[in-house]
C-alpha positions, -999 to +999 in steps of 0.1 A: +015+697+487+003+693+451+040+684+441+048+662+470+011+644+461+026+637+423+060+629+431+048+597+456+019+588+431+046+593+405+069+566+425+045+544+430+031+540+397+000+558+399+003+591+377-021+581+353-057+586+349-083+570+379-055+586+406-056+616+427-025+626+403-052+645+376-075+660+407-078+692+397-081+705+432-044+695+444-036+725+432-060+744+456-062+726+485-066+749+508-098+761+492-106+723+485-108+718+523-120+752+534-152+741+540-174+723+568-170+690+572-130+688+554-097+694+569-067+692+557-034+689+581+006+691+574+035+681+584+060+707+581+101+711+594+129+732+589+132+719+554+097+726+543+064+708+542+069+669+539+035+658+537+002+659+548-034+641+546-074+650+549-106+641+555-136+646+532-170+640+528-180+608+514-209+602+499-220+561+499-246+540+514-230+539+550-241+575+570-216+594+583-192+584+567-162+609+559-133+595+533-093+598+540-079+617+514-050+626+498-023+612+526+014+615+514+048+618+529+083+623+509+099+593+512+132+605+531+103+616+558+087+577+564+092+554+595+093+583+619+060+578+633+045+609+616+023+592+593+008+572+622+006+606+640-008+629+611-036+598+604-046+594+642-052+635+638-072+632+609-095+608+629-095+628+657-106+652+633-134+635+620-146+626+651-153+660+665-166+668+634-194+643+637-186+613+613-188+579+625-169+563+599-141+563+580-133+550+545-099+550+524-085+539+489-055+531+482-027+509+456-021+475+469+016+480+464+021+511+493+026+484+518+036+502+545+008+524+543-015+494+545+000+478+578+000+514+590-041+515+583-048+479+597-025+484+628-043+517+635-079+497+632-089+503+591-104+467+584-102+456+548-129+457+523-135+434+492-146+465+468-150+495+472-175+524+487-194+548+467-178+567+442-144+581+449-138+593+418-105+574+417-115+538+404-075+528+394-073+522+431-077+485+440-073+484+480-104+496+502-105+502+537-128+513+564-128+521+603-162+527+627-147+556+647-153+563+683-185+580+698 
């Protein structure tokens, strides 16, 4: 995942500092997410894994708040409908495990990704939430999730 991760930040523009393209944990994720409260899911096929997202701890002034992270698909892999299914399983996710909100950041130039999180019920935010830790990013959403 770590390569797939720096490949589509790479196309986009956004290896460079303030991206998840210097996290040092993409290179462990599976101990990155190993813990309560984080999940990671894939999408993998007969030619390998294509992508994958999760769902973090957030720390900001809303409670119970959990923080989309780290959702990427190889481009040949897009407009199949697995994005909108991986994401909708990542808040299923954070649902059972407890959080009652959800909160993402993102580059204002992955527009598909964008219509994909307001058609799916993100609303827009005019700055952002806490501290991500990724402050190049200059699009912030958030969803209340189901009880």
């Amino acid at each position: 995942m770590a390569k797939i991760i720096r490949d589509v930040l790479t196309e986009f523009g956004a290896n460079r500092p303030g991206f998840a393209w210097q996290d040092p944990e993409l290179d462990h994720l599976s101990s990155a997410y190993a813990r309560d409260g984080r999940q990671y899911l894939v999408i993998e096929t007969h030619e390998g894994i294509v992508g994958g997202g999760g769902i973090g701890e957030f720390e900001c002034e809303l409670e119970g708040c959990c923080e989309l992270q780290k959702m990427y698909l190889l481009p040949a892999f897009r407009g199949r409908d697995w994005g909108r299914q991986l994401l909708q399983a990542l808040l299923n996710e954070a649902q059972r495990m407890g959080y009652r909100q959800c909160y993402l950041e993102t580059l204002s130039t992955m527009t598909k990704a964008r219509r994909l999180y307001l058609e799916t019920g993100f609303s827009a935010l005019q700055a952002p939430l806490g501290n991500s830790g990724h402050n190049a990013c200059d699009d912030w959403y958030l969803k209340t999730l189901q009880s």
